[in-house]
Structure formats: structure tokens, C-alpha cells
C-alpha positions as CSV (number, residue, x, y, z in Angstrom):
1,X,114.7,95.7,109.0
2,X,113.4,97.3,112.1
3,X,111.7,100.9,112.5
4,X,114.4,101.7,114.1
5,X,116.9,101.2,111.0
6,X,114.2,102.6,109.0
7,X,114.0,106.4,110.5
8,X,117.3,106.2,112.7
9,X,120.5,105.9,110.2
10,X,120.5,109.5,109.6
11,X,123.0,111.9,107.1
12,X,122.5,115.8,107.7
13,X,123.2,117.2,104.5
14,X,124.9,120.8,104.2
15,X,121.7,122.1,104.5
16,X,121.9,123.7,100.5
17,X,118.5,124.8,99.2
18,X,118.2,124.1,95.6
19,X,117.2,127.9,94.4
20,X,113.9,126.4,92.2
21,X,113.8,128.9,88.8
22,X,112.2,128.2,86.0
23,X,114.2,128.3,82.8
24,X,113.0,126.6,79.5
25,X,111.6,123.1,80.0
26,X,114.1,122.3,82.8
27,X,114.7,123.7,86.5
28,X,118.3,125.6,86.7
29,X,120.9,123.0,87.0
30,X,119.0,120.1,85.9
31,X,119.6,118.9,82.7
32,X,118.1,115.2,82.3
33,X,116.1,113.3,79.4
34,X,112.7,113.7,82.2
35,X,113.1,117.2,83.3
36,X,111.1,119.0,86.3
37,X,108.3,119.7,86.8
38,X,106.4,116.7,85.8
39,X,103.4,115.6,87.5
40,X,103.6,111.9,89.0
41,X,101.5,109.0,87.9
42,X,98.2,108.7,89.5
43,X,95.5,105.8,90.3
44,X,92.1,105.2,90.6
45,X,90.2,103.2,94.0
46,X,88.6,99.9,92.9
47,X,87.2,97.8,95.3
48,X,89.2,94.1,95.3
49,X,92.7,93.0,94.3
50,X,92.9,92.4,90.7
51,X,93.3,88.8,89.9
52,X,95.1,86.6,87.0
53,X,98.3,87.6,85.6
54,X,99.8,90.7,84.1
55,X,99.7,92.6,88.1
56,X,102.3,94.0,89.9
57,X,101.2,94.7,93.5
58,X,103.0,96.7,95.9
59,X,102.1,98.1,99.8
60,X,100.7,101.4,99.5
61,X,102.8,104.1,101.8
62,X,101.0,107.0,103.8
63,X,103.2,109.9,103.2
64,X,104.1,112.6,100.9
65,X,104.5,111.5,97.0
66,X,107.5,112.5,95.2
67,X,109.8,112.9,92.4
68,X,113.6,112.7,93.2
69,X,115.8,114.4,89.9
70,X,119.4,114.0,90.2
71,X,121.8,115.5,87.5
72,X,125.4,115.5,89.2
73,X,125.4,117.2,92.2
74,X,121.9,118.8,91.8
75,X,119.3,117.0,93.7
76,X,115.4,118.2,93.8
77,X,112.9,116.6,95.1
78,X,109.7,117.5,93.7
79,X,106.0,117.4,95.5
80,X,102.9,115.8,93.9
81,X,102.0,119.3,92.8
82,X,105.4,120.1,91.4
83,X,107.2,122.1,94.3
84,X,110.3,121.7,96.2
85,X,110.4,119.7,99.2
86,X,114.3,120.1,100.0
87,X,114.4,122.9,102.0
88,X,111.9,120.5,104.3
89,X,113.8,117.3,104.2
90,X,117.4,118.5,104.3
91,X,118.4,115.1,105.6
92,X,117.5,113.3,102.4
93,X,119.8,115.1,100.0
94,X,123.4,113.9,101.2
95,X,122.0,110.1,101.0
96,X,120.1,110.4,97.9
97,X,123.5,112.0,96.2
98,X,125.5,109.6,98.0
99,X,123.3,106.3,96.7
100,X,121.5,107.5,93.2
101,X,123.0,107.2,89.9
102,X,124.6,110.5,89.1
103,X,121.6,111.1,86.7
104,X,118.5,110.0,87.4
105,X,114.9,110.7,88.1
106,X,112.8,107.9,90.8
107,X,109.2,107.9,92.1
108,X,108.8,107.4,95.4
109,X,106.9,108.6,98.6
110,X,108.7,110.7,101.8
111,X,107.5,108.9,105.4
112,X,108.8,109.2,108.5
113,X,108.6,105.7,110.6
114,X,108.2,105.7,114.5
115,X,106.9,103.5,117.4
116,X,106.4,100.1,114.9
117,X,104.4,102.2,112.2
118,X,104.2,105.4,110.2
119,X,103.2,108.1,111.6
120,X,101.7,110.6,108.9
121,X,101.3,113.4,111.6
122,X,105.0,113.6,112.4
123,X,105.1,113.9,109.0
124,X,103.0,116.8,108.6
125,X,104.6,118.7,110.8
126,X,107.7,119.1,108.8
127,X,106.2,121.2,106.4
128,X,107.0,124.9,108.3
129,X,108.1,127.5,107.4
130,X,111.1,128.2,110.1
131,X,114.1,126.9,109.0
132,X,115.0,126.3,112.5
133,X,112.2,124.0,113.2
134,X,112.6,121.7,110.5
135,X,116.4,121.2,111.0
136,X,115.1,120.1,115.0
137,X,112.5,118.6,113.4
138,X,114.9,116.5,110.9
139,X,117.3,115.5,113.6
140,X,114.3,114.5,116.4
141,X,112.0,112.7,113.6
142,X,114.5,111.7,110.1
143,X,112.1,111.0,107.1
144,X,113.0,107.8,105.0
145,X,112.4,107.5,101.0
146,X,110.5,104.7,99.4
147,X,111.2,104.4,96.0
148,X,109.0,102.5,93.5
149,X,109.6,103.7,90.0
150,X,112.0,104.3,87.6
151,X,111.2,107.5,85.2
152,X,114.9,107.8,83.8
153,X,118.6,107.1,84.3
154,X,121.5,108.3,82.5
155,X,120.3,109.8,79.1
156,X,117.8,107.1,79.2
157,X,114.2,108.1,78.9
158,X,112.3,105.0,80.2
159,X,108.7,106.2,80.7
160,X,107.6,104.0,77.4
161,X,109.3,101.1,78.7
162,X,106.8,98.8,80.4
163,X,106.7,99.1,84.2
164,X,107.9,95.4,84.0
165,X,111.6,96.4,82.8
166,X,111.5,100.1,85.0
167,X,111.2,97.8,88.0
168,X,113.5,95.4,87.0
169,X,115.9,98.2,86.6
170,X,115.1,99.9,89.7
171,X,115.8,96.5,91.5
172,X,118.8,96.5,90.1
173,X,120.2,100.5,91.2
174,X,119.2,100.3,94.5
175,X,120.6,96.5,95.6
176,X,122.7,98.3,97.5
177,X,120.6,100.9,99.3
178,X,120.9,101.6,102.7
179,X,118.1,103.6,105.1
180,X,117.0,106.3,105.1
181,X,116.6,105.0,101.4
182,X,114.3,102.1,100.6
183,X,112.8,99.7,97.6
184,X,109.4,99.2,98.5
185,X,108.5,95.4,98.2
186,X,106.5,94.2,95.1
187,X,105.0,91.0,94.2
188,X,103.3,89.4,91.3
189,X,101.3,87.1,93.4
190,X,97.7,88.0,94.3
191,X,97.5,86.0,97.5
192,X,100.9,87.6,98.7
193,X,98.9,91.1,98.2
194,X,96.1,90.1,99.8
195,X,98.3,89.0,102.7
196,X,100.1,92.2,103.0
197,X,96.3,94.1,102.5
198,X,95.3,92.5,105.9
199,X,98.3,92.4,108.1
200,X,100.3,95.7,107.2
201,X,97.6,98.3,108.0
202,X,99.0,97.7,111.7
203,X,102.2,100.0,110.2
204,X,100.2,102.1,108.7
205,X,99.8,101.9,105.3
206,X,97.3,102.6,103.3
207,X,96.2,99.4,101.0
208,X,97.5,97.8,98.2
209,X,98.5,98.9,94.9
210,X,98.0,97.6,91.7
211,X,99.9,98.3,88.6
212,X,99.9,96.8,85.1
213,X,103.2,94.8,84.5
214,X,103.1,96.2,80.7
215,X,102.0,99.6,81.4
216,X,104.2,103.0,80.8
217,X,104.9,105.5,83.0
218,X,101.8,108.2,82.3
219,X,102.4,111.6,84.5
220,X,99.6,112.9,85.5
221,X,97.2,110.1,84.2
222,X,94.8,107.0,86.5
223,X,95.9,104.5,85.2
224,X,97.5,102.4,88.5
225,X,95.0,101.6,91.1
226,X,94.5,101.1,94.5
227,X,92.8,99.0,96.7
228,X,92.4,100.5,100.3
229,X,90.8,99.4,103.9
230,X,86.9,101.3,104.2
231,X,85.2,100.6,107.8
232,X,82.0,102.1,109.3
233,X,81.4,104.0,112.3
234,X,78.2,106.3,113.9
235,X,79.4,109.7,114.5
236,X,78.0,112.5,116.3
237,X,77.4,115.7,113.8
238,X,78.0,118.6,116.1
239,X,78.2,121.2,113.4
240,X,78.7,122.1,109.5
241,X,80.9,124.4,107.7
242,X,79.2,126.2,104.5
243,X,80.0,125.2,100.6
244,X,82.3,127.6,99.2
245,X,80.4,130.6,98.0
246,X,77.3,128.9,98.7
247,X,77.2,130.7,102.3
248,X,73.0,130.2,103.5
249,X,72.9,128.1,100.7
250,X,74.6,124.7,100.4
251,X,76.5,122.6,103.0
252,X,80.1,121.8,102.5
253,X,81.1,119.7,105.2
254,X,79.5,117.8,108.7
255,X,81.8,118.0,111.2
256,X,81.7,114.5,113.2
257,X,82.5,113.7,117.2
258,X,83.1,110.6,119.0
259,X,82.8,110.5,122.7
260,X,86.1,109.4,124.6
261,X,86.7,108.1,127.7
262,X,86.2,110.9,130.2
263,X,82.8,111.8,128.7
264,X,84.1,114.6,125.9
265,X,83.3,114.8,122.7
266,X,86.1,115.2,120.3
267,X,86.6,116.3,116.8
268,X,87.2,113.2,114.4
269,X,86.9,114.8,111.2
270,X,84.9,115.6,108.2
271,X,82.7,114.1,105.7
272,X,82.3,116.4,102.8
273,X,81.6,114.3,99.6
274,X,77.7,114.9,98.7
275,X,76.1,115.8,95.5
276,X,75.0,119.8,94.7
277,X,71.4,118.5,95.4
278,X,72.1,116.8,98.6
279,X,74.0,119.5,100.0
280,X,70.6,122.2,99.4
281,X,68.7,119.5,101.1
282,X,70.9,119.9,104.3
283,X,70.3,123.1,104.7
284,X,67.3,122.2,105.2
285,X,67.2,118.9,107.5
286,X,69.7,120.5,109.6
287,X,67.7,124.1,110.3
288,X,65.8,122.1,113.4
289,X,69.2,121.3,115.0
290,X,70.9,125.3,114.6
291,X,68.2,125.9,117.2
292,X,69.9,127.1,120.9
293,X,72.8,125.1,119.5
294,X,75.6,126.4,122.0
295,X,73.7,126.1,125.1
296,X,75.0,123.0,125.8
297,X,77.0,122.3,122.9
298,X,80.5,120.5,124.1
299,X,82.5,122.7,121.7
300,X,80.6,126.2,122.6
301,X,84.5,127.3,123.5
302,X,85.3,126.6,119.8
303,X,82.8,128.7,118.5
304,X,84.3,131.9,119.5
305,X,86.1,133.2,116.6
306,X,88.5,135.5,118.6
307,X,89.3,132.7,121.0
308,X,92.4,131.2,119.4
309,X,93.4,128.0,121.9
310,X,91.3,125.2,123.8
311,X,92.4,122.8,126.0
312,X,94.9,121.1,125.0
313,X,93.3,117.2,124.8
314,X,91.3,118.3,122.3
315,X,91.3,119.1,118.7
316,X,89.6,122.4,117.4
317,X,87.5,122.1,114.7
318,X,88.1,125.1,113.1
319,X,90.8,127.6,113.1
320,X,93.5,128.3,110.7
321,X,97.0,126.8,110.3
322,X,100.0,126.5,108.0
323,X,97.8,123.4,106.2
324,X,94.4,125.5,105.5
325,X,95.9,128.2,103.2
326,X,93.7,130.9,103.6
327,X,90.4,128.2,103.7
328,X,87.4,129.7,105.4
329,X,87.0,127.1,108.6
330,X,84.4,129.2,110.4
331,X,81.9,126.5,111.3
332,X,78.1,126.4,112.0
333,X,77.2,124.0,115.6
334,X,74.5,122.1,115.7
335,X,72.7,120.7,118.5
336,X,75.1,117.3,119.5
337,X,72.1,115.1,118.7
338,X,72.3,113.9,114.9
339,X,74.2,110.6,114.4
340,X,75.4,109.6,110.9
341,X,76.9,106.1,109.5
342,X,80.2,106.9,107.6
343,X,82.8,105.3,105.9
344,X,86.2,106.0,106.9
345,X,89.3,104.1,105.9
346,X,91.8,104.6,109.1
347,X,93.0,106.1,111.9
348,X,95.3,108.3,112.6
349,X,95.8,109.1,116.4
350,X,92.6,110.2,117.3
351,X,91.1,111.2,114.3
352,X,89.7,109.7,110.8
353,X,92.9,109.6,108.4
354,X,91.3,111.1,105.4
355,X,87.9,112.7,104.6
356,X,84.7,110.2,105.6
357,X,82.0,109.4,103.4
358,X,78.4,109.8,104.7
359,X,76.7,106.7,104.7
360,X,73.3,107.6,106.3
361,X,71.7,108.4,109.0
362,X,71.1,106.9,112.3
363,X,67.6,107.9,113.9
364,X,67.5,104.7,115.8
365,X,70.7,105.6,117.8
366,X,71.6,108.3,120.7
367,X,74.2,110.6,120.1
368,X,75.9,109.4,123.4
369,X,76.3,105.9,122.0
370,X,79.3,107.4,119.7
371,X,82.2,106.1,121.6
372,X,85.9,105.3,120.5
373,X,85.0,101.9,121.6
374,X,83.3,101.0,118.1
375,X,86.2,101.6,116.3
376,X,88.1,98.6,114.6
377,X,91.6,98.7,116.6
378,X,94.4,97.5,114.1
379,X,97.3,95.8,115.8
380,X,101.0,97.4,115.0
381,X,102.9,95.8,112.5
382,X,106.5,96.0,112.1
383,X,107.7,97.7,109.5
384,X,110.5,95.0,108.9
385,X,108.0,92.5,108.1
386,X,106.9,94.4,105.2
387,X,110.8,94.6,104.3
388,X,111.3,91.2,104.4
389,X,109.1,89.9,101.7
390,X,111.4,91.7,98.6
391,X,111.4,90.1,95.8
């Protein structure tokens, strides 16, 4: 199954919005044994694949977890914190009612596939709020489904049924699927996993998941785990932002650089996970560095709050957008001196995937030395070879 099955075969649907109102315990037209909103099942990060029996193990997908009800005609698609994601992904509801049971409600995650991998970005930018610019974006970029739980179907409620029988199921209702619908792949064999965990990071995904064959379906709850990809890498710390109402006070967040090719330094990310003490100690180690920070500070443009674009190669560090609701992203520069160690898990594009974790720092290294070049480079992986290895 090639990317190109995966994100081309496309269905527009009639472009409906399901009108979300609450009413009882169930959203208006949905009537099911699992009604919405329910929060999905969660996991918890350990650090190696589980071995011996009793696993299931499954790619982990990079994209927007989701609940899919279906009572009739009625489709919603629910968000891992319990909103509507139809009016964003109109192109899912005409397959999803043409190739679900009539009742039903699946787990799954929303990605959108391109150039041999997923690309979480493109799938980012389908959250807006024109209606105009998500139809272009749905026809330009078509999201695909991934299903890989089975919460109920029919009047049957089979959350208490061990995860064993829900897949078994689930196997069974979508042997016929077609893109942009999908079973994710699932094995009981460790080394498989392991194989997967090394080779399909290329496409993008996360890790490896981990989920007791026994266990039942627990919303809200960590009890499935994950096992994902952590790599190091010497940034430049070119500013902070302040904890929340801790302004003078407490440090929320280093913003980190790494140096590209023509010399500039561009904004990678964030590390943001200390402790309360650690971040009043910050305050304080990074005082010396505040100093004449924007004489020659690569991002002095940045640091003018009225000046609302940069050039376009590079990536603003603060500013606000559709995905900050309201967040304060003033920042604070510091001289482009300090180099930290962090942890980060992947890349996406040009910039760290998720959050980093500070590691330490690096006295023994020049800022300069914080190059692209150190970075792990993943080769792509077709998304068909993940496909192929179904049970």
C-alpha cells in the first residue's frame, strides 16, 4: 500500500456539520450503548518493549487521536478532548458512513500521509477556522483514518471485553476497508515490534505501542504504554519565556537554536520540563546572559512585539496563532552563548517534534558548534511497508 493510496483515494462528503448539542448523556442524534463525549484511553512512556507473552504491539501514529461514533446516518468524530473534528475533515464522513457498521463507535488517529511519511505539520494546518481553507485544504492534502480499537458495535457495549476479542472483532469489520480508511498493523511478537521501532520512524511514526492482550478499554485511564525514539543534541539557548504568573520570578521555558547552513540561527523548539526549584534557580544562572542581549542577538527582529512577520526561512519564536489560544509567547533573549544537552525524540521539518527535555549543560562547547549536522537523519520509510505486515 503506497502513500499514494494512503492519502490519494479521496470521497468529499456533502460537506454536513454535525450541529454538536449536548442533551442528556448523549450528543443529539446519537443514540449508542458508548455515547459521546468519552475521553479515549491513554498510556504511559516506559523505556523498552515489554517482553514475554500477554502483549499486543502496534506502530504508534503521529496525528490527531480520535473517537469515530456512528448511529445511522449520524457520524461524529470526536477529539482527544471531546470536541468535533468534522467540520475539519469533511472528507472522512462519506467513507466512514459508507465502510462502518451502521452503529458503532472505533478508536483511531487522523493523519495525513505525503512524500513517503506523515507529515504532522500538514496536519496541523487543517485545524482553521475558514471553511474555505479547509475544504482546499481537504482536497490538496486528504487525511486518512487509522483505526485500532473497538469501543462498541451494534447495541454491543465491548469496553469490558478484553482488548484480545475488541481486536479480533475489529479485524473482522474492517477486512474490507479501503483508504482513506485503515487497520493499523498489530503483532504479538516482540521482535517484530522491535523491528518496526527501528525501521518505521523513517515514515514518521512515533514508537511502539504496547497494550495488554487481556486488558479493557479504560477512557481516560494509563494503562497502555508506549515506547518512543529519545536522541540528544547541543542547542543554542537564545532566550526564555516566563512561568505562568511567575513573571521576574520562575522560568517556564528555554528557547533553543541550531545553526543552519547559511550561518543563521533558527528556532528549534522548547524545553520546558523542570522542577519549581530549578526553574527559581534560572532566574538566576541566566541574569549574566540578559545583559546587552539584542546587540547582536540573531533574532533581535523577533523581539519587537509590534513587528508581526520575519523573513520567511525562518521560524518566529514567539508570536500568536490559531494553536496558542490566548498563551502569553512574549519571550526574554539572551545572549546566543549558552549551550544545553537535550533530549528530543524527532524531527519534524526543521524543528524538534515535541517539547525537549533539558539534559545539562555544555560549558565545554561554543555556541557556534550547534549545527543541523549533529542531528540523527532518519531515512524515509514507506508507508506500505508498515501495511504489509497485518496480521
Amino acid at each position: 500500500m503506497s502513500v499514494t493510496t494512503l492519502t490519494g483515494m479521496i470521497l468529499l462528503c456533502d460537506q454536513l456539520t454535525l450541529s454538536i448539542q449536548p442533551h442528556g448523556n448523549t450528543i443529539r442524534g446519537v443514540h449508542l450503548s458508548v455515547n459521546p463525549p468519552i475521553p479515549p484511553m491513554l498510556s504511559r512512556r516506559i523505556a523498552e518493549i515489554p517482553a514475554g507473552t500477554g502483549w499486543m504491539f502496534e506502530p504508534k501514529w503521529d496525528g490527531f487521536r480520535t473517537l469515530v461514533f456512528r448511529d445511522g446516518e449520524e457520524i461524529l468524530i470526536q477529539s482527544r478532548d471531546e470536541k468535533s473534528l468534522n467540520r475539519y475533515f469533511p472528507e472522512l464522513i462519506a467513507p466512514l458512513r459508507q465502510q462502518l457498521p451502521t452503529r458503532c463507535v472505533l478508536d483511531g488517529e487522523i493523519v495525513v500521509a505525503q512524500s513517503g511519511g506523515l507529515d504532522f505539520e500538514a496536519l496541523q494546518l487543517r485545524i482553521h477556522p475558514a471553511a474555505s481553507r479547509v475544504r482546499l485544504l481537504s482536497q490538496q492534502n486528504p487525511a486518512s483514518i487509522v483505526f485500532f480499537d473497538l469501543l462498541c458495535c451494534g447495541d454491543r457495549d465491548l469496553r469490558g471485553e478484553p482488548f484480545k476479542n475488541r481486536r479480533d472483532e475489529l479485524e473482522s469489520l474492517l477486512s474490507s476497508a479501503v483508504p482513506p480508511i485503515h487497520l493499523t498493523p498489530a503483532t504479538c511478537d516482540s521482535v517484530l515490534a522491535s523491528d518496526w521501532f527501528r525501521r518505521f520512524e523513517g515514515a514518521g511514526l512515533d514508537g511502539v505501542m504496547a497494550k495488554p492482550l487481556s486488558g479493557p478499554y479504560e477512557p481516560g485511564k494509563r494503562v497502555m504504554f508506549k515506547i518512543k525514539h529519545e536522541r540528544d543534541c547541543d542547542c543554542v539557548v537564545a532566550g526564555f519565556r516566563w512561568h505562568k504568573n511567575s513573571q521576574g520570578s520562575a522560568v517556564g521555558s528555554l528557547l533553543l537554536g541550531l545553526f543552519d547552513d547559511s550561518g543563521a540561527l533558527q528556532h528549534v523548539g522548547v524545553c520546558a520540563s523542570f522542577t519549581e526549584k530549578k526553574r527559581r534557580q534560572l532566574v538566576d544562572y541566566l541574569a549574566p546572559y540578559r545583559q546587552n542581549a539584542l546587540v547582536d542577538h540573531p533574532w533581535k527582529p523577533w523581539a519587537d512585539p509590534g513587528l508581526e512577520t520575519a523573513d520567511a526561512g525562518h521560524r518566529m519564536p514567539g508570536g500568536q496563532s490559531r494553536w496558542s489560544h490566548g498563551k502569553d509567547l512574549s519571550w526574554e533573549p539572551l545572549r546566543a552563548e549558552l549551550v544545553a544537552e537535550v533530549a528530543y525524540e524527532h524531527m519534524q521539518g526543521t524543528r524538534f517534534r515535541h517539547t525537549a527535555q533539558f539534559r545539562r549543560w555544555r560549558l565545554d562547547k561554543k555556541a557556534r558548534e550547534c549545527t543541523y549536522a549533529q542531528l540523527e537523519v532518519v531515512p524515509p520509510q514507506e508507508l506500505k511497508k508498515i501495511f504489509a505486515h497485518n496480521r
